[in-house]
DRENZA-657189 format. One line per 10 residues: for each residue x, y, z of C-alpha. Coordinates in nm, 3 decimals. Each point is the difference from the previous one (the first is absolute). Layout:
<marvos>
X Y Z ~ ...
</marvos>
This chain:
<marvos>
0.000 0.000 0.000 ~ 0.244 0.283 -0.085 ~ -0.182 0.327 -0.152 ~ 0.160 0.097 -0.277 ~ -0.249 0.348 -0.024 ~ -0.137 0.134 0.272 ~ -0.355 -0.065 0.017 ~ -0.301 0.276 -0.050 ~ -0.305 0.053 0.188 ~ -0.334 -0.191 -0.173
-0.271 0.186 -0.051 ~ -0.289 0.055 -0.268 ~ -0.226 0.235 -0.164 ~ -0.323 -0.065 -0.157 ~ -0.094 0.106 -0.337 ~ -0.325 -0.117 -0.066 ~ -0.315 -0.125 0.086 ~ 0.028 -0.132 0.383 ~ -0.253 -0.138 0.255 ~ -0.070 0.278 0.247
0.220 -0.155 0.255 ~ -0.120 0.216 0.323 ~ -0.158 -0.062 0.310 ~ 0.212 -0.212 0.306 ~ 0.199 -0.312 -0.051 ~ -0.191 -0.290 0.071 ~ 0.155 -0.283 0.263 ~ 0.006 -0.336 -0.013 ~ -0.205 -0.045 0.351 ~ -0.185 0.128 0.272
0.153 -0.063 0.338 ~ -0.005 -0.248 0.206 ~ -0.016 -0.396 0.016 ~ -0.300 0.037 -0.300 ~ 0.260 0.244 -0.182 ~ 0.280 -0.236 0.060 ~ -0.214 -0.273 -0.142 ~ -0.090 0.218 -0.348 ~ 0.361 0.084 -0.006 ~ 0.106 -0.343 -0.019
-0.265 -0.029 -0.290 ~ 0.096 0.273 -0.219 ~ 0.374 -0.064 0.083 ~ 0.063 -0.351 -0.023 ~ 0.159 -0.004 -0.330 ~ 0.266 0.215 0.131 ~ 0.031 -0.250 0.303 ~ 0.344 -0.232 -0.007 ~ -0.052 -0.316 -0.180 ~ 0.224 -0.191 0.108
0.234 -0.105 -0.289 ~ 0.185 -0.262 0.098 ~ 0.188 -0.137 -0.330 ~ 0.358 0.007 -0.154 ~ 0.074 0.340 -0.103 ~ -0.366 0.104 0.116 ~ -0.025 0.416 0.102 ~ -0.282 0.255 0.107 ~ 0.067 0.385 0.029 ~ -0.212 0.262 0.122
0.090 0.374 -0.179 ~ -0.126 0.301 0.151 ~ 0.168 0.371 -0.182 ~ -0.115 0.364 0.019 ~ 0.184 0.334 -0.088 ~ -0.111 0.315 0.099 ~ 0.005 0.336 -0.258 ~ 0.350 0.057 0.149 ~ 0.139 -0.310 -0.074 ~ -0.008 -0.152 0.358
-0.162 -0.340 0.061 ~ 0.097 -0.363 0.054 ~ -0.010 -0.340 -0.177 ~ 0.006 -0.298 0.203 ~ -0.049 -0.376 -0.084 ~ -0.044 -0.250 0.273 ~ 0.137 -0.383 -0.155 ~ -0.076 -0.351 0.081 ~ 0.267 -0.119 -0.144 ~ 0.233 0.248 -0.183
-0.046 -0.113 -0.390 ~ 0.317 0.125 -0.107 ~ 0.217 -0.160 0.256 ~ 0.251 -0.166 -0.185 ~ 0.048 -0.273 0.251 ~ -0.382 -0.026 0.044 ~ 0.011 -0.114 -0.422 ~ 0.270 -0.182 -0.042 ~ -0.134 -0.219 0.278 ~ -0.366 0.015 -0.120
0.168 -0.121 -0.311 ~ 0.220 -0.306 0.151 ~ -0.315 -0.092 0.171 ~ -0.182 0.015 -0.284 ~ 0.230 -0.243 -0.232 ~ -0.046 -0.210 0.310 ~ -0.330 -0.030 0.045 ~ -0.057 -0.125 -0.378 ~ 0.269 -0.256 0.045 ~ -0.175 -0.102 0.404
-0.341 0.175 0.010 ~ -0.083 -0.153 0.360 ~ 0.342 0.139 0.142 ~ -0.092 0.353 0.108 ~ 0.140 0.344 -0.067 ~ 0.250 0.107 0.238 ~ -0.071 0.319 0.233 ~ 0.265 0.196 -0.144 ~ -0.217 -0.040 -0.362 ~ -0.283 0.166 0.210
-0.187 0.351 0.002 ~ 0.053 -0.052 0.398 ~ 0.363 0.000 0.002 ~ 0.007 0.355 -0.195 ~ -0.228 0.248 0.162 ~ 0.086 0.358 -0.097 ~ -0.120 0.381 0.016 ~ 0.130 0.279 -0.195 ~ -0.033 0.346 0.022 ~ 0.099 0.327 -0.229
-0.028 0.342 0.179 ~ -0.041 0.321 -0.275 ~ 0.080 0.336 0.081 ~ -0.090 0.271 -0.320 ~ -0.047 -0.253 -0.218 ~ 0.327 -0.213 0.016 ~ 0.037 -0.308 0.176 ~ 0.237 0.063 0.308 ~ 0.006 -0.317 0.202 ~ -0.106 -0.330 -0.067
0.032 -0.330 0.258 ~ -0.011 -0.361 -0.118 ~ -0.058 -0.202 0.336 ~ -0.007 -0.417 0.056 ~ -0.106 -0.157 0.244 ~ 0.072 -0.282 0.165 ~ -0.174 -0.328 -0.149 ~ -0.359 -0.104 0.124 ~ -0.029 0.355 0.146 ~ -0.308 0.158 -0.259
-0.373 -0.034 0.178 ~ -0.234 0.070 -0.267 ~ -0.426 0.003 0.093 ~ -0.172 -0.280 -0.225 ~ -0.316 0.251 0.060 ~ 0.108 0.291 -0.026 ~ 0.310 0.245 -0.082 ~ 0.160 -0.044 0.326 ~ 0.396 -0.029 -0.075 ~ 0.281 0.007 0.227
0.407 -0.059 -0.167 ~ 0.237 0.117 0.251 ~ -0.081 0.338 0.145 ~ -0.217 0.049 -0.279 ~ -0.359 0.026 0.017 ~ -0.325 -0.007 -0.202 ~ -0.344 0.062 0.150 ~ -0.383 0.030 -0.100 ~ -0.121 0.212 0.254 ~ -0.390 -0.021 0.057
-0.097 0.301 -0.200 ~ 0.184 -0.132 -0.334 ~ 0.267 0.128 -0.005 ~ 0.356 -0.140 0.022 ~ 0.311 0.061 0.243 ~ 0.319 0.001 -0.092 ~ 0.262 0.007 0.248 ~ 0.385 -0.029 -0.198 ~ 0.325 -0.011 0.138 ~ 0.361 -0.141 -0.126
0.408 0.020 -0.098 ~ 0.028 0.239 -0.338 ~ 0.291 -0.124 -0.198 ~ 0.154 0.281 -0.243 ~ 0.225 -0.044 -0.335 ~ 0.359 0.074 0.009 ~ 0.228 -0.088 -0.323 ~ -0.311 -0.174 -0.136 ~ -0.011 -0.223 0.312 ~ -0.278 -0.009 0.219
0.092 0.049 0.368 ~ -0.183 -0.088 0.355 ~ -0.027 0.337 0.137 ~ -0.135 -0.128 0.419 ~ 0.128 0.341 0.141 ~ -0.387 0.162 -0.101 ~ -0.293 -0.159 -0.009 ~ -0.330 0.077 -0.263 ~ -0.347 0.000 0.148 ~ -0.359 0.084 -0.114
-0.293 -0.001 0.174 ~ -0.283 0.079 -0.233 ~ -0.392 -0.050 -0.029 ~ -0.151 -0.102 -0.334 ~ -0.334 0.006 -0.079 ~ -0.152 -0.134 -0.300 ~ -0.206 0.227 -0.231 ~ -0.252 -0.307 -0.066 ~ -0.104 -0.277 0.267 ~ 0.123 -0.349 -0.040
0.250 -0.183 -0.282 ~ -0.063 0.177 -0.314 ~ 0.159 -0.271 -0.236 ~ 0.156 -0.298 -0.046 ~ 0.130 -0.198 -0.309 ~ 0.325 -0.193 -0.122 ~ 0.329 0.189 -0.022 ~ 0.151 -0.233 -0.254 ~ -0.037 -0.363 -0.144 ~ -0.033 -0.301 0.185
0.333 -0.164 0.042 ~ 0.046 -0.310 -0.203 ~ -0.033 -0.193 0.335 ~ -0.353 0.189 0.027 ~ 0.112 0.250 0.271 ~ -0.170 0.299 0.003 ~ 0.089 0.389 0.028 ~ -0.332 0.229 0.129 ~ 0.012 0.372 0.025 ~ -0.241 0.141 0.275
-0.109 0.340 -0.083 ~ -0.033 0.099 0.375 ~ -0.051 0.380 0.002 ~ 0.106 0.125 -0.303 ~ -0.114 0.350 0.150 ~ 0.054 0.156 0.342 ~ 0.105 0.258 0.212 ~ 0.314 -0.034 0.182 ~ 0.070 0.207 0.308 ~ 0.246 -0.021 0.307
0.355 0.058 0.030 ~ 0.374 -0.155 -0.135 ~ 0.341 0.056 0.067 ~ 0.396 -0.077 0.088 ~ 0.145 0.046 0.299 ~ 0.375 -0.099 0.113 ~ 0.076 -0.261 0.250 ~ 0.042 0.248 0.301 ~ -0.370 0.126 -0.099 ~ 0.042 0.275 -0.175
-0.256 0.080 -0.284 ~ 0.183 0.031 -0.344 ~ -0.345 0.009 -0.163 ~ -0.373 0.031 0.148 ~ -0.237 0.072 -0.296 ~ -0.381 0.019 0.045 ~ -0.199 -0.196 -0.275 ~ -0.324 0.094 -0.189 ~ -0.101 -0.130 -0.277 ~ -0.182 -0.216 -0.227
0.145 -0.359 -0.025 ~ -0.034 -0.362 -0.179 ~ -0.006 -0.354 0.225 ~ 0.057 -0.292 -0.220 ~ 0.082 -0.388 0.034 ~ 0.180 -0.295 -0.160 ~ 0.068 -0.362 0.058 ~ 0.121 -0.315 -0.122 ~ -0.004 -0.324 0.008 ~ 0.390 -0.040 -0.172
0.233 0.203 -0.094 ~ -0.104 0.340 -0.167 ~ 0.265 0.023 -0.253 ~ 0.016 -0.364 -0.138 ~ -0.101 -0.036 -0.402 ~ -0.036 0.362 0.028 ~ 0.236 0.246 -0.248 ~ -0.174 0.332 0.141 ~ -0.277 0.114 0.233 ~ -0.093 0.361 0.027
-0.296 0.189 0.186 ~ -0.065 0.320 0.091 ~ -0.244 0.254 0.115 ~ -0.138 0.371 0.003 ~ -0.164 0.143 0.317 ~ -0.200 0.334 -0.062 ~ -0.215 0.164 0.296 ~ -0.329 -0.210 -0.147 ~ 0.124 -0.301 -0.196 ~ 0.281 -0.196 -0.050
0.125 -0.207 -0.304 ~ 0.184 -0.330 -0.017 ~ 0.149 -0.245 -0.272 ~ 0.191 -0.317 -0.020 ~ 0.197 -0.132 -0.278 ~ 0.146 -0.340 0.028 ~ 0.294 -0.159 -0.287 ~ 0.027 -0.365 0.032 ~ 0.297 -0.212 -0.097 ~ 0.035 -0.232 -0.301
-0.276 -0.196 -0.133 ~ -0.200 0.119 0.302 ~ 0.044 0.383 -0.178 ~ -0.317 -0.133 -0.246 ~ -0.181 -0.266 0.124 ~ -0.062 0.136 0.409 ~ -0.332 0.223 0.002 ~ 0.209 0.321 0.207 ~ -0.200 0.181 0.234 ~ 0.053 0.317 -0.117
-0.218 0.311 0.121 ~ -0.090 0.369 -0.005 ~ -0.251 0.059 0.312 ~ -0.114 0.345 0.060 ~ -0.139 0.063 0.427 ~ -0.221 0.268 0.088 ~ 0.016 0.169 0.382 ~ -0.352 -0.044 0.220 ~ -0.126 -0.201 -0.275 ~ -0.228 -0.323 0.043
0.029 -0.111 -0.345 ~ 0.275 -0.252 -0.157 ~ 0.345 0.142 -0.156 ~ -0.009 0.009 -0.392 ~ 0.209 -0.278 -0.063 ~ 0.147 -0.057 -0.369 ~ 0.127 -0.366 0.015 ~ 0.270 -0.109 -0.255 ~ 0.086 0.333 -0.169 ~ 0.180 -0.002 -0.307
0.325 0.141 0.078 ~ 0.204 0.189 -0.243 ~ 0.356 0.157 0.129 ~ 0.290 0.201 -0.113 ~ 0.313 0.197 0.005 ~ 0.165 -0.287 0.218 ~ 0.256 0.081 0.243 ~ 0.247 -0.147 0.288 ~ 0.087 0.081 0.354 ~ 0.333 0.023 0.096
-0.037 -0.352 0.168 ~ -0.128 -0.113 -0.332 ~ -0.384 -0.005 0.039 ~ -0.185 0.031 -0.318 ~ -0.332 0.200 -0.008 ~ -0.187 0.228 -0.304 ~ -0.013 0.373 0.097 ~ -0.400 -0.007 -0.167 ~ -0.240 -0.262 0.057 ~ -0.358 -0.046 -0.165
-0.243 -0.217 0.137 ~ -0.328 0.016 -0.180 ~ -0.312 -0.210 0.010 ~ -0.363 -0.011 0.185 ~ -0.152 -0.078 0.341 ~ -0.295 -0.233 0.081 ~ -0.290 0.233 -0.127 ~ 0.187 0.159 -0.345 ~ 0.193 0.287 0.101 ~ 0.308 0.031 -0.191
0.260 0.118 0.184 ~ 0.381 0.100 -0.104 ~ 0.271 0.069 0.257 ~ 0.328 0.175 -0.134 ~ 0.296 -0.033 0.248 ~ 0.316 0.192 -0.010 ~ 0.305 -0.159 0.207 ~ 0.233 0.327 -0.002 ~ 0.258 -0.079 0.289 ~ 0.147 -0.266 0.187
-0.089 0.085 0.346 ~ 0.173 -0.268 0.174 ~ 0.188 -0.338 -0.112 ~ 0.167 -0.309 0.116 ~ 0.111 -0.314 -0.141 ~ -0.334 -0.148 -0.042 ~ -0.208 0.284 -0.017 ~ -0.105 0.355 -0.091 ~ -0.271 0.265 0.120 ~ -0.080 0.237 -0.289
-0.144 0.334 0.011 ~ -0.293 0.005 -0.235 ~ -0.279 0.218 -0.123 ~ -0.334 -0.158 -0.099 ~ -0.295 0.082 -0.194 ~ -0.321 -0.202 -0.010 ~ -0.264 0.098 -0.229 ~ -0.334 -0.196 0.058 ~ -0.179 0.088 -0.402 ~ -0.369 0.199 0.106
0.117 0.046 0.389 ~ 0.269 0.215 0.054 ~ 0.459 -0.024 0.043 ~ 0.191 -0.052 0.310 ~ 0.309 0.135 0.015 ~ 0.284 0.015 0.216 ~ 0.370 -0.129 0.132 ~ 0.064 -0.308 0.217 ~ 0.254 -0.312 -0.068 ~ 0.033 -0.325 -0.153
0.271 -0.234 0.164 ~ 0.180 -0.271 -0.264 ~ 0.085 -0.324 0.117 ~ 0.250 -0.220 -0.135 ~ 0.036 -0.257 0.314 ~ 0.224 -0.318 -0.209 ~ 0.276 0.240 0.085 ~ -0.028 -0.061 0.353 ~ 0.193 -0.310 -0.080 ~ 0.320 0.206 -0.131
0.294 -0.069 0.233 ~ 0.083 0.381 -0.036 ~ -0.384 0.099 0.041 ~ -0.055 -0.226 0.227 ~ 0.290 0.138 0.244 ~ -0.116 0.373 -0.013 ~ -0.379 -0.079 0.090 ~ 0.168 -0.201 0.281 ~ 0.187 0.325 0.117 ~ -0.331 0.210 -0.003
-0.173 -0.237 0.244 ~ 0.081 0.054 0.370 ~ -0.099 -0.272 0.244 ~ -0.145 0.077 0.305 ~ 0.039 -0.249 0.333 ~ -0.266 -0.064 0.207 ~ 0.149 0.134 0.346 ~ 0.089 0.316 -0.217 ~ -0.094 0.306 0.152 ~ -0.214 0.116 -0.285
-0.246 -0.214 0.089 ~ -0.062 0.112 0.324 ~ -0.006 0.393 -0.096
</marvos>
């Protein structure tokens, strides 16, 4: 994960047509035991579930920037699906299995031997600190009910009312000469409220093929629109605050798991998103590998979200997808600086979104957040306009000796009787 531009701010302006997206944001509940119980309901397919296979993951993604450029992106794993230990065994276990399926998988080919959180602090726009924390194995506690995760000092709440807590603290590691460094002098923390525009999971679908052993990938659209308020910040090990920034502003909460390994039979995943004050906009593209490239039905999507609104997103399954002007990271990431994915929802509307990928905001070996501008034009209804990201994956290169060492670098483990925890 080392930036190789410093990141800007997202936000979004609409140009058309929009829903009239005023009045209070809804929550997910009422209080109390009933609310709890409606919660659980509306939440459950942003609950843990439990993967428990070879190179098996699950991430919950919360981000929000404010006007200035402050905010926060954090991602809570169960197990880290870019560990290169974590694959290589998934993938030992995996040759295994086919030559002894009754033998088992070993735990160190487990989610539960990788839990993980990461968080990136921004400060006017650019990314200024970033921690990527392990824990040790068996450590994650994940609610099969409800959104209830704990990994390390990390934590994750649905509150009664709907909305979520978020409680964030770690080891930043910083780049010197290219080479990521432990930095457990400071310490990053957030502690943040986020409350979705819209009650309950919005969406949830596949975010790629099957594997060839039938494993599947599903992306839950949690809260694709929300408000995120509370506070981040660094401070030094003797206490002192190097950073305390107060945090307003809209936000997205999404959701992936697995049952394998992410990147395997894949040659590039990308996604990305727009959040305005009344919508947001999200796509998937996904290029398979070989003969897989033309015969696997991809699960590619455009899906427009409106805030306070009861009705369904406009989803445009299987888009065609036209791209251009190709260009490369400096780590050697390929992605098209425009994209045009056309087609039509469910009831007719045609719908075209035009995406331009100007800037590499960050990179790393495997993969690479791009600034991008979008424009989706829904034919009788109205555009939506504005700037966000897509982030490119390339994850086979996790496997690259070199790669594989400087992702190593980047992730700091954390001990149990470590005082973080107890902080």
């Amino acid at each position: 994960m080392m930036p190789e531009q410093p990141p800007i701010s997202i936000s979004s302006v609409p140009t058309g047509q929009l829903q009239d997206g005023a009045g209070d944001l809804r929550s997910g509940s009422s209080t109390g035991m009933a609310g709890l119980e409606v919660g659980a309901e509306r939440w459950a397919d942003d609950a843990s579930h439990r993967q428990r296979s070879p190179g098996a993951y699950e991430w919950w993604h919360f981000e929000a920037l404010d006007a200035a450029g402050n905010g926060a992106v954090i991602t809570f794993f169960d197990g880290l699906p870019f560990h290169p230990t974590y694959l290589s065994q998934a993938g030992q276990s995996a040759r295994r299995l086919r030559k002894s399926p009754f033998g088992g998988a070993p735990e160190d080919a487990l989610p539960g031997h990788y839990p993980a959180a990461y968080f990136g602090l921004y400060e006017g726009g650019r990314r200024v600190a970033q921690f990527l924390n392990m824990y040790p194995p068996g450590t994650f506690e994940g609610g099969a009910e409800t959104p209830e995760i704990r990994v390390g000092p990390n934590r994750l709440t649905l509150r009664a009312d709907g909305s979520f807590g978020i409680v964030a603290r770690g080891y930043p590691y910083e780049i010197h000469g290219g080479t990521p460094t432990a930095c457990k002098d400071q310490i990053l923390t957030a502690t943040l409220n986020f409350e979705p525009s819209v009650a309950g999971v919005q969406h949830v679908r596949a975010f790629r093929p099957a594997g060839r052993n039938g494993a599947t990938h599903t992306w839950v659209l949690a809260a694709p629109h929300g408000r995120m308020t509370g506070r981040v910040g660094q401070v030094s090990s003797e206490g002192i605050a190097v950073r305390d920034l107060a945090i307003n502003a809209v936000g997205y909460h999404d959701h992936n798991y697995g049952q394998g390994p992410l990147g395997v039979g894949v040659k590039r995943i990308a996604w990305g998103h727009v959040v305005a004050d009344d919508w947001t906009l999200a796509w998937q593209r996904t290029l398979m590998k070989g003969r897989a490239a033309k015969a696997t039905p991809h699960p590619d999507v455009v899906l427009l979200f409106h805030r306070d609104s009861a009705e369904p997103p406009l989803v445009i399954e299987s888009p065609v997808v036209e791209v251009s002007q190709m260009r490369t990271t400096r780590w050697l990431i390929s992605y098209p600086a425009r994209a045009m994915m056309h087609g039509s929802d469910a009831h007719g509307n045609s719908v075209e979104l035009v995406i331009h990928q100007d800037s590499v905001l960050e990179g790393s070996p495997f993969y690479a957040r791009l600034a991008a501008r979008a424009n989706l034009t829904v034919v009788g209804k109205g555009q939506y306009s504005g700037t966000g990201s897509t982030t490119v994956m390339q994850l086979q290169r996790v496997w690259w000796p070199l790669m594989s060492d400087m992702i190593l670098m980047s992730i700091v483990p954390v001990a149990s009787d470590d005082p973080l925890w107890r902080q």
